[in-house]
N, C-alpha and C positions, 0 to 999 in steps of 0.2 A: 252449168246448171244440171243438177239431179232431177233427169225427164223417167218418173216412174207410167211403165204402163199396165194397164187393169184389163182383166178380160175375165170372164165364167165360164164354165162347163157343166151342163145338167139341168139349165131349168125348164125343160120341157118333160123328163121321164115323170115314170108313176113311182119309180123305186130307185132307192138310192140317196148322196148327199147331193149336194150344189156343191162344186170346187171352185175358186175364185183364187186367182193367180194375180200377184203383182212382181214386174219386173224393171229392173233397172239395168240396161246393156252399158257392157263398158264401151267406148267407140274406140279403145284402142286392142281390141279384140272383136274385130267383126265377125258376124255369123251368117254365112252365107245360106240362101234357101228360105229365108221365116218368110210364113206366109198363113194365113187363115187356117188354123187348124184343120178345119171341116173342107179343105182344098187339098191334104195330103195325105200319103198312103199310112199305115199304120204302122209301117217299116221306118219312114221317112221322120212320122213325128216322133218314135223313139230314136232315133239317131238324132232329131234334132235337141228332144229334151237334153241329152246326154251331156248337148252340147252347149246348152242354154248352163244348166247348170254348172258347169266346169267354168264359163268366160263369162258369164254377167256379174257386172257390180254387186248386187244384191236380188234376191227373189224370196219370194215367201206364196208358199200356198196352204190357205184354210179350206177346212171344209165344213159346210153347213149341213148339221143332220136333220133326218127328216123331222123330228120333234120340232124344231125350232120352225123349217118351211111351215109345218102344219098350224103352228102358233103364229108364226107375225102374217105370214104367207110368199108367196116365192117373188115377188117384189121387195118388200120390205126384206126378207134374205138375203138377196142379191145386196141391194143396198149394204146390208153392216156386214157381211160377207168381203165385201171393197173395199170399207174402213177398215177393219181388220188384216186384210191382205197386206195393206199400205202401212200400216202401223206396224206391223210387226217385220220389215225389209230391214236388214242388216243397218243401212245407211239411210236417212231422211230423206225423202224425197222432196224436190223443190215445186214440184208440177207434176199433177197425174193427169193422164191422157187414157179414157175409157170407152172401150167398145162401147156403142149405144145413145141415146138421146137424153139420159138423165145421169145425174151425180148422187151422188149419198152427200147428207146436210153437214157430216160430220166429220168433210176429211182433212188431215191436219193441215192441209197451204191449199193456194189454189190448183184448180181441175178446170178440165174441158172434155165434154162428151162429143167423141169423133162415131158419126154414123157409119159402119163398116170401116172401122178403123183396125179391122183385126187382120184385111186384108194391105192396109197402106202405111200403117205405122209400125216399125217393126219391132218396138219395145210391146207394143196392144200385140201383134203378133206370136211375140214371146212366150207371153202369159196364157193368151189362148192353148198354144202346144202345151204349156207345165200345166194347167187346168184341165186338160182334155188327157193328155196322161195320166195324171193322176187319178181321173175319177175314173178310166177305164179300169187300167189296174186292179183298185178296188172293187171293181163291179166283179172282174172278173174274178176274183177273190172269193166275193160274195155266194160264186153259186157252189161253192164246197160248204159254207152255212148253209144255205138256202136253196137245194137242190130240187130240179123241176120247174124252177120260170126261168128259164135259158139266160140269167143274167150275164153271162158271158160273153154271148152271142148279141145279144139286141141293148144291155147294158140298161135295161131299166127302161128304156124309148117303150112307147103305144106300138108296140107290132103287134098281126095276127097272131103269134106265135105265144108273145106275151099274154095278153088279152087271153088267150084262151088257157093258159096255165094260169092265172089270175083266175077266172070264171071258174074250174076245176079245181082248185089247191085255196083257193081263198086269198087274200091278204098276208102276207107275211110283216114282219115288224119294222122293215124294208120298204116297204110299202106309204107314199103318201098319202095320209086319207083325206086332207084337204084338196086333193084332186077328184074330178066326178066318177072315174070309171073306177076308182077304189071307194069312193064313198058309199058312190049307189050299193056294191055290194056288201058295204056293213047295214046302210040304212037305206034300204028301198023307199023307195017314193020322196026323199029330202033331195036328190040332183034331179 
């Protein structure tokens, strides 16, 4: 059976997309090490993407830009973010297995939503590294466009550092304005 797993990266910053990773491991190509993104070094999950990519069955990562969060909002994002991920994997998947406590309405077989499954499934694991790669990259990418909110550094996340190149520099394009601390600054008194 094609056991796809689903993981995100990004919905907590003010700037930036959502990347939503889905992966299918070959089991006759183990990958030693997968584990919670947000549990390994920076080093660690590039040596692991390298290697997620090279020996999985199939993977596929989208990214949802900020237009789109700002329109449905970073749930409903997430959601077709997932579908999309899944739908577009090299080979059909039989069963998706998804970090978190809900599924998107819309995916092509059945799903199961595993709580902290990014730390115990290591297909969810997968996806988490190629999601969380990916949308760093990009971030870090981002601040040769968008010089002056350390997006390199802090990658979009509410840090002091941000927040206050945010409050100084304004909004960039980059920026989600259906989040409060960028909203307040286009429209005072509506967060």
């Amino acid at each position: 059976m094609l056991v796809a797993g689903v993981d995100e990266a990004g919905r907590g910053p003010l700037a930036g997309p959502l990347a939503v990773a889905a992966v299918i491991l070959d089991p006759s190509r183990p990958i030693r090490g997968l584990d919670d993104s947000k549990k390994l070094t920076e080093a660690k999950r590039e040596a692991l993407y390298a290697r997620i990519v090279e020996r999985a069955m199939a993977w596929c990562v989208v990214m949802i830009e900020v237009e789109e969060i700002d329109r449905l909002n970073i749930f409903h994002a997430t959601m077709a973010g997932m579908s999309r991920a899944v739908a577009g994997l090299q080979h059909a998947a039989q069963e998706v297995l998804i970090d978190g406590n809900q599924l998107p309405k819309d995916l092509p077989c059945p799903g199961r939503a595993i709580i902290g499954g990014d730390a115990r499934v290591p297909a969810i694991s997968a996806a988490s590294i190629l999601a969380k790669v990916s949308r760093d990259r990009l971030m870090v990418a981002m601040e040769d466009v968008h010089p002056g909110y350390g997006f390199a550094l802090h990658k979009g996340y509410s840090t002091p550092l941000h927040l206050a190149s945010l409050e100084q520099l304004g909004p960039c394009r980059e920026h989600r304005r259906s989040f409060a601390p960028v909203g307040r600054l286009l429209q005072p008194g509506l967060f």
